[in-house]
C-alpha positions in Angstrom: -25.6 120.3 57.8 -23.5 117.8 56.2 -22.2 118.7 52.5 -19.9 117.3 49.8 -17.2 119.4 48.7 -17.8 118.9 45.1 -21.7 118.4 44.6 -23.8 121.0 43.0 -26.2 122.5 44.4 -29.5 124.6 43.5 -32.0 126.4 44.6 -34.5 129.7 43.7 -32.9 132.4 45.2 -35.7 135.4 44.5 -38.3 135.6 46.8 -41.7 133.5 46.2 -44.8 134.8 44.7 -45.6 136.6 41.2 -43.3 139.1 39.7 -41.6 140.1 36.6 -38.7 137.3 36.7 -37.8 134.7 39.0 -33.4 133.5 39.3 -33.1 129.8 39.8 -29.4 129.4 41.1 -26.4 126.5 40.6 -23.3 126.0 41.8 -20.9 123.6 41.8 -18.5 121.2 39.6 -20.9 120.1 37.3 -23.4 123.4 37.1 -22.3 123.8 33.6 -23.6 120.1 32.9 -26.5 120.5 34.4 -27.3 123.4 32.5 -26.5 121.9 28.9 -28.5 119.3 29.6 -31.3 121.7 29.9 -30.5 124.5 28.1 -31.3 125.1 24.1 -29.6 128.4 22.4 -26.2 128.7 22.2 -23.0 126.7 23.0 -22.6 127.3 26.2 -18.8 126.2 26.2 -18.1 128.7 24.0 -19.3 131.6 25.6 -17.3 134.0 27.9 -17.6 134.3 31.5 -19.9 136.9 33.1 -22.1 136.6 30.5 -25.9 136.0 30.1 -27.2 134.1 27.3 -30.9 134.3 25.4 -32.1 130.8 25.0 -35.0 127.9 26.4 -35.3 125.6 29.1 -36.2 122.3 28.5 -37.3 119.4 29.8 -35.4 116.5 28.5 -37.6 113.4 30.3 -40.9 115.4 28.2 -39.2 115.0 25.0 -37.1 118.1 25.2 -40.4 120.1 25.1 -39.9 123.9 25.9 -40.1 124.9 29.2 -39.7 128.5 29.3 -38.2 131.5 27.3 -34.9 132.4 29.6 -31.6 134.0 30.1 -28.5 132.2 31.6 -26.0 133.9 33.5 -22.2 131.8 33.0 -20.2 132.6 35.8 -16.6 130.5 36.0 -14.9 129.9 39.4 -13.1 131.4 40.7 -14.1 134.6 40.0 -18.0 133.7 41.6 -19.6 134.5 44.5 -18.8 130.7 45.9 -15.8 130.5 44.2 -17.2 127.5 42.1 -19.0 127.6 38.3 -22.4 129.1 39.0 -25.3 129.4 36.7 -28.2 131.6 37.2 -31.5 131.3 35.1 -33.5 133.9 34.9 -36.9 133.0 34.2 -40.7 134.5 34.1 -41.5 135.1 37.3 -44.6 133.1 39.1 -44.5 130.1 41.5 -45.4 127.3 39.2 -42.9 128.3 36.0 -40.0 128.3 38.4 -40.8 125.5 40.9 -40.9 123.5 37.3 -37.5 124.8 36.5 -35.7 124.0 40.0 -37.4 120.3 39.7 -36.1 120.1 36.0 -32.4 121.1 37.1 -32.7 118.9 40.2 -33.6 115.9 38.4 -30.5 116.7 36.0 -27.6 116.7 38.3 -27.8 118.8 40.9 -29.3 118.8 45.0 -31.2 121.2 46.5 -28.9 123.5 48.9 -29.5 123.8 52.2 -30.1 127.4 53.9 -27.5 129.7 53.6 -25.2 127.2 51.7 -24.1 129.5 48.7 -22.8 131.9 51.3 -21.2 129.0 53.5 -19.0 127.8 50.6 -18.4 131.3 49.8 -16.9 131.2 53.4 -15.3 127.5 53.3 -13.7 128.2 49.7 -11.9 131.3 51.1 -13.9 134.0 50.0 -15.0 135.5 53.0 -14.6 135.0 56.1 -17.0 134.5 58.9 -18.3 138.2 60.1 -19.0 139.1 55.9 -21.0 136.1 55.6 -23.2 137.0 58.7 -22.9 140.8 56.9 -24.9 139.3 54.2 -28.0 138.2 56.2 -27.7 141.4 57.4 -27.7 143.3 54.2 -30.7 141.5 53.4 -32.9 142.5 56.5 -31.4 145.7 56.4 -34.6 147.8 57.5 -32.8 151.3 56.9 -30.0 152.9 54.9 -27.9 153.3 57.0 -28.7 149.6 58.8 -27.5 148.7 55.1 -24.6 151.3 55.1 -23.4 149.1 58.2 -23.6 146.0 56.7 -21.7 147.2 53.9 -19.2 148.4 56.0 -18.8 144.5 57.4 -18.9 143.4 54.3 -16.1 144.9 53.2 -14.2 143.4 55.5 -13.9 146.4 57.9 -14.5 144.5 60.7 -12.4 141.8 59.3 -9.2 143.7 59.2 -9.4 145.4 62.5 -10.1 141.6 64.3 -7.3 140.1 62.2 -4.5 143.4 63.3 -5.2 142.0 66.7 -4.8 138.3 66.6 -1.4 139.2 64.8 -0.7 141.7 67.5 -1.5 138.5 69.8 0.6 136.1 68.1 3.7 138.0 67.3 4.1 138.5 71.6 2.8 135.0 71.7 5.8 134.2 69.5 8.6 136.6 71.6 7.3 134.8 74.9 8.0 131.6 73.5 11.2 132.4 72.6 12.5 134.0 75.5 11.3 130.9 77.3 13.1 128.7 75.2 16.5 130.7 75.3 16.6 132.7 78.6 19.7 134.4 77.6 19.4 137.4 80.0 18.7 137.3 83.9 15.7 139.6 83.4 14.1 138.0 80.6 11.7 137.0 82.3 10.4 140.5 83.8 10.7 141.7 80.2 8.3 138.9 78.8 6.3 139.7 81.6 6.1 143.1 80.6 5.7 142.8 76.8 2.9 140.9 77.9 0.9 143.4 80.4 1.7 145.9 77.5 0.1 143.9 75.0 -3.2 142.9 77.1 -3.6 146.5 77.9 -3.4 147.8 74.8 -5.8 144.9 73.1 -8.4 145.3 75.5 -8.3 149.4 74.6 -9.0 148.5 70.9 -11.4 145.8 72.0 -13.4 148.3 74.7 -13.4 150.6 71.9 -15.8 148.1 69.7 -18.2 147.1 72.1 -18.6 150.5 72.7 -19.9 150.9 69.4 -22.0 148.0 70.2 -25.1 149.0 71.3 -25.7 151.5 68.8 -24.8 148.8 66.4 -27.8 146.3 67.8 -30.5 149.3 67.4 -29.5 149.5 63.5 -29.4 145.5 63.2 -32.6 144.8 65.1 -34.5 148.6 65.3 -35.2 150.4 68.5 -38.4 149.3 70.1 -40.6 152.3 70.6 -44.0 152.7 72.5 -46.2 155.2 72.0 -48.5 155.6 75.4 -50.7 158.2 76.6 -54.5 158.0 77.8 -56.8 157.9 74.8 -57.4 160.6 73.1 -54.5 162.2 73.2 -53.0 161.6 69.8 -50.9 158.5 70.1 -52.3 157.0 66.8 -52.0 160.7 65.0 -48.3 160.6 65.5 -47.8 156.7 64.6 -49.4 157.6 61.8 -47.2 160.9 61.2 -44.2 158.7 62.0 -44.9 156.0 59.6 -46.1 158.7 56.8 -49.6 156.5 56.3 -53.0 156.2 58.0 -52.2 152.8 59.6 -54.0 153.1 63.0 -57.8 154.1 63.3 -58.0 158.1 64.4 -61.2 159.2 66.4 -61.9 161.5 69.0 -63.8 158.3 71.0 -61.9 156.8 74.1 -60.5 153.4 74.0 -60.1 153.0 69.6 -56.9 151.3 70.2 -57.5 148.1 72.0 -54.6 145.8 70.7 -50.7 146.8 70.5 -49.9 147.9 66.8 -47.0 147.2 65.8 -44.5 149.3 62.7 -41.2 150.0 61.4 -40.1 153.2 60.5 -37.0 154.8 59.4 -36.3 157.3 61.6 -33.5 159.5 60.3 -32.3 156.3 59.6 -32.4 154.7 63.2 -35.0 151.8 62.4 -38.4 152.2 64.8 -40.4 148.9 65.8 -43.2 151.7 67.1 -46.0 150.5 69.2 -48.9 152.3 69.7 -50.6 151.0 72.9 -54.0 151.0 74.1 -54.6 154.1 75.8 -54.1 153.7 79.4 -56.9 154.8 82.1 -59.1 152.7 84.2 -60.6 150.2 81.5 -64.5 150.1 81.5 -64.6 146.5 80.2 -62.5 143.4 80.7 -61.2 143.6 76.7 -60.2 147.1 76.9 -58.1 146.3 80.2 -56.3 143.7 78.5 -54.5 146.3 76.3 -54.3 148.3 78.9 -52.5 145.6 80.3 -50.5 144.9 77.5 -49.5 148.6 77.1 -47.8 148.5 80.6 -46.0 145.7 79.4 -44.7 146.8 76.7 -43.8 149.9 78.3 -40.9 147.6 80.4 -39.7 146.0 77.5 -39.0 149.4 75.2 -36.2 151.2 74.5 -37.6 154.2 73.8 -40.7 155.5 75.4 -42.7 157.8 73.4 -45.4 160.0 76.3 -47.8 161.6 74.8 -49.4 164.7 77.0 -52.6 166.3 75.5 -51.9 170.5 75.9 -55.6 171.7 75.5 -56.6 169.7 78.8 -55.3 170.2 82.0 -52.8 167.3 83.8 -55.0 164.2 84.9 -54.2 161.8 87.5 -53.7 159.3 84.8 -51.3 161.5 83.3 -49.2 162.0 86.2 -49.6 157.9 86.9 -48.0 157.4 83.3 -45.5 160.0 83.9 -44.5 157.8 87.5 -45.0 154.9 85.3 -42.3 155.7 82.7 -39.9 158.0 85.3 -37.4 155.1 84.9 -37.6 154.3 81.2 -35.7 156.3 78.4 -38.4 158.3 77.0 -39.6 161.5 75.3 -42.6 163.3 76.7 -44.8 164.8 73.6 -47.1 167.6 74.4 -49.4 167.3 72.0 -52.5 169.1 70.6 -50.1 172.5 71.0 -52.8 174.0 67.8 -55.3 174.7 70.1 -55.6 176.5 72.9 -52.9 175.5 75.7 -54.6 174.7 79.4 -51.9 172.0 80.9 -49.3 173.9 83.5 -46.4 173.4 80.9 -43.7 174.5 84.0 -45.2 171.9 85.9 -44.4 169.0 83.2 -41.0 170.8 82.9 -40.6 170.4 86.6 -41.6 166.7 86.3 -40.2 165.7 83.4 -37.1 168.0 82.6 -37.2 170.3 79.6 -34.5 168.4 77.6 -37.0 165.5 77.2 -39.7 167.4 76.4 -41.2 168.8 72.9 -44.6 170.2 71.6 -46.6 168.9 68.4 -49.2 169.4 66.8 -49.5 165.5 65.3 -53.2 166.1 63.5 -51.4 168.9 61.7 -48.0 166.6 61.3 -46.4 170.0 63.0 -43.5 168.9 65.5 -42.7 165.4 63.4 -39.3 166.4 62.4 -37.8 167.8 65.6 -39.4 164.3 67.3 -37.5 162.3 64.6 -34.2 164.6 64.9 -34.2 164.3 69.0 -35.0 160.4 68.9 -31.5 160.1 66.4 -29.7 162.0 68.7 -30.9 160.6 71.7 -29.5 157.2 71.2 -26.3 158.3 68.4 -24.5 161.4 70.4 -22.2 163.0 67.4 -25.5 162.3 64.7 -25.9 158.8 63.0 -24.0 159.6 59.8 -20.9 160.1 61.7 -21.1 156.2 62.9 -21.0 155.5 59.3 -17.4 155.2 58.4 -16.1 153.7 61.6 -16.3 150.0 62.4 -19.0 148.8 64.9 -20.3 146.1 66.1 -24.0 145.2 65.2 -23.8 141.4 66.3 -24.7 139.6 69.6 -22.6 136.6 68.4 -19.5 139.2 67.8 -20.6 141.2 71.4 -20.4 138.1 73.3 -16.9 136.7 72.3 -15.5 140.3 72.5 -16.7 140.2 76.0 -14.8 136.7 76.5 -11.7 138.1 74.7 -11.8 140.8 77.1 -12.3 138.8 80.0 -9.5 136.5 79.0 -6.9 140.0 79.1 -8.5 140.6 82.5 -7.1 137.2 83.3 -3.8 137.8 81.7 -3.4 141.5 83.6 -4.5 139.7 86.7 -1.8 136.8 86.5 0.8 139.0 86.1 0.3 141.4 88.5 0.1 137.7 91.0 3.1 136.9 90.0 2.3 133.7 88.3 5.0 131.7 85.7 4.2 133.2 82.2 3.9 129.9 80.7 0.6 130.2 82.4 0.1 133.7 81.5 0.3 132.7 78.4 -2.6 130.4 78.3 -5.3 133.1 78.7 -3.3 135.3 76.1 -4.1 132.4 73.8 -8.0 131.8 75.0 -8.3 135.9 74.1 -6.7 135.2 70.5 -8.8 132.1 70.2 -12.2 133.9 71.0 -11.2 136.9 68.0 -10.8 134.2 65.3 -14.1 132.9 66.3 -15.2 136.4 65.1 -14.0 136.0 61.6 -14.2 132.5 61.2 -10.2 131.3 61.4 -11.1 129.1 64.2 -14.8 127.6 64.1 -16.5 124.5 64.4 -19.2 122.7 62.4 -22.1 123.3 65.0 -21.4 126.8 64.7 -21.5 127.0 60.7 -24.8 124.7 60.9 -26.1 127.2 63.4 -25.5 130.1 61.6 -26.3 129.1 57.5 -29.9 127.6 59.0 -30.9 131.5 59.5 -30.3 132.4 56.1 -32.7 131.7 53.4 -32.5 128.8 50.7 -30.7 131.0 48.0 -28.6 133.0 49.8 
């Protein structure tokens, strides 16, 4: 993505489609040009900043005629969300009033931006650093409250401060071996560097094990937990989707074989976010459609994170039962004995036997009794002390961050390793360096372009 430092730029930064206002957004040197070259109401020099002003746009190549009834927000760097002047006009919502807008402020100064380029200057002019811009794309697709809660938490630099405490930890050793390199004034200062070193590596790769810890729990609230609901038919897979998701999404009949397709929903789940998928129901297909869900259903089974296994209790075990409960024996899963309302005729101490009674639970999903202790155990299942107590500690919820913790780690393996093989600790030193190299990548202090372009082309036009 290639960018001048002081061009303006512009683009509609609510999403598209009708609605009750629409916010076309500048930024730049010259927003505050562009904007009196459109703008009618008042003097727009004169006003204060932070401020949003009644007035028209206009089109000045249609003889000034009157575009639209608007307010303008005047926002003066540095105090902006890019650290430049930045101009937002809010207009009536609808595609054609603003499209007409964006055109009229792009033909009066100003380019449109390129994805994600507010937040990358944001970024470049020091406002942010690398991890809270990627916390804003994440704030965005936030699909829970507390997926947003975590964001938050990045964004306030949480994550930031922690990453930046080690890299000065890093460099102030960095600094002492250097030193006692240079001026060897003591027989043993070499065993002592060697030590400060082994001391430091240890103690870095603690804090650093400690995040990715965190890390896996921090993916399921970035991208949701994939969930599959399975079961032969009629057993009430689509009854508890539907329980789950608190709406009649999927079909509900008492006829084998409804659900011939994988459905797919999200669903806050004591604010874990569900992608639930309720699978065909899985027996010996009587027709070549209804065994490709079937087929599907097994697949999707592998590629879960949480199987849901759905028993029916007013029918006895089946030999497809017991093939799905073989079938799953390996995944993580909760096994559902549903239909508990009417009368029970499955060997419950059997399941128990099969399954273990920690993983299993009884419903009633046509009644919605059993919902809440399904949604409580799922939470715990995958967030040990309760979700809300991940909440105020830092985690990791990116793959990007994941991976070059994993490399900074690696590179302390290689320092411990060194040392204890007795190499000079000018080489030591080196992989010290790589580790304190792969944390600034984290927040940004050491980047490159390719990275920036690769990560601003995921956000959206004006963000």
């Amino acid at each position: 993505m290639e960018t001048t430092q002081f061009d303006t730029i512009a683009a509609i930064s609510t999403p598209p489609g009708e609605g009750g206002i629409s916010i076309v957004r500048i930024s730049g040197e010259y927003a505050f040009k562009v904007i009196k070259k459109i703008y009618r109401g008042k003097n727009l020099d004169k006003v204060a900043s932070d401020t949003i002003n009644y007035g028209h746009i206009i089109d000045p190549k249609d003889h000034n005629s009157e575009v639209d009834e608007v307010m303008v927000s005047i926002m003066r760097a540095p105090k902006t969300y890019t650290r430049e002047d930045v101009v937002e006009i809010n207009c009536h919502g609808g595609l054609v009033i603003t499209n007409r807008i964006l055109q009229i402020v792009l033909s009066n100064g100003a380019r449109m931006a390129h994805p994600g380029e507010f937040t990358e200057r944001a970024f470049l002019n020091g406002r942010i650093d690398l991890s809270q811009s990627e916390a804003v794309m994440d704030l965005i697709e936030a699909k829970t409250d507390q997926s947003m809660k975590a964001a938050l938490n990045q964004l306030d630099g949480n994550l930031s401060h922690l990453i930046k405490n080690l890299r000065h930890q890093i460099l102030k050793v960095l600094a002492n071996v250097e030193v006692n390199i240079d001026y060897p004034e003591y027989d043993d200062a070499e065993t002592m560097t060697t030590k400060m070193l082994l001391s430091k590596a240890r103690e870095v790769k603690a804090s650093i094990q400690q995040l990715l810890k965190t890390a896996k729990q921090g993916k399921i609230l970035r991208n949701g937990l994939a969930t599959s609901i399975v079961g032969r038919p009629n057993v009430g897979k689509s009854s508890l989707l539907n329980n789950l998701l608190h709406e009649d999404k999927a079909i509900v009949t008492n006829i084998p074989g409804t659900t011939r397709d994988v459905l797919e929903e999200y669903v806050n789940v004591r604010g874990v976010p569900l992608k639930l998928i309720d699978t065909a129901g899985i027996r010996d297909a009587k027709n070549q459609i209804e065994k490709m869900g079937v087929d599907r259903s097994k697949k999707s089974i592998k590629s879960s994170d949480l199987v849901l296994l759905v028993l029916n209790a007013s029918e006895p075990l089946t030999d497809e039962d017991m093939k799905l409960i073989k079938l799953t024996d390996h995944s993580k899963r909760i096994v559902i004995l549903n239909k508990t309302d009417l009368p029970i005729k499955v060997d419950v101490d059997k399941i128990k036997q099969l399954v273990g009674e920690k993983d299993l639970i009884t419903t009633a999903a046509i009644k919605s009794n059993g919902t809440e202790k399904l949604e409580n155990k799922i939470a715990n299942l995958f967030f040990d002390q309760g979700i809300e107590s991940t909440q105020n500690n830092v985690m990791v919820t990116n793959a990007r961050h994941v991976s070059l913790l994993h490399k900074a780690s690696d590179a302390l393996d290689d320092v411990m390793k060194g040392i204890h093989e007795g190499m000079p600790v000018d080489l030591v030193q080196i992989d010290m360096k790589r580790c304190w190299k792969y944390l600034g990548e984290i927040t940004g202090d050491t980047y490159t372009g390719e990275l920036l372009d690769q990560l601003f082309s995921q956000f959206c036009l004006g963000k």
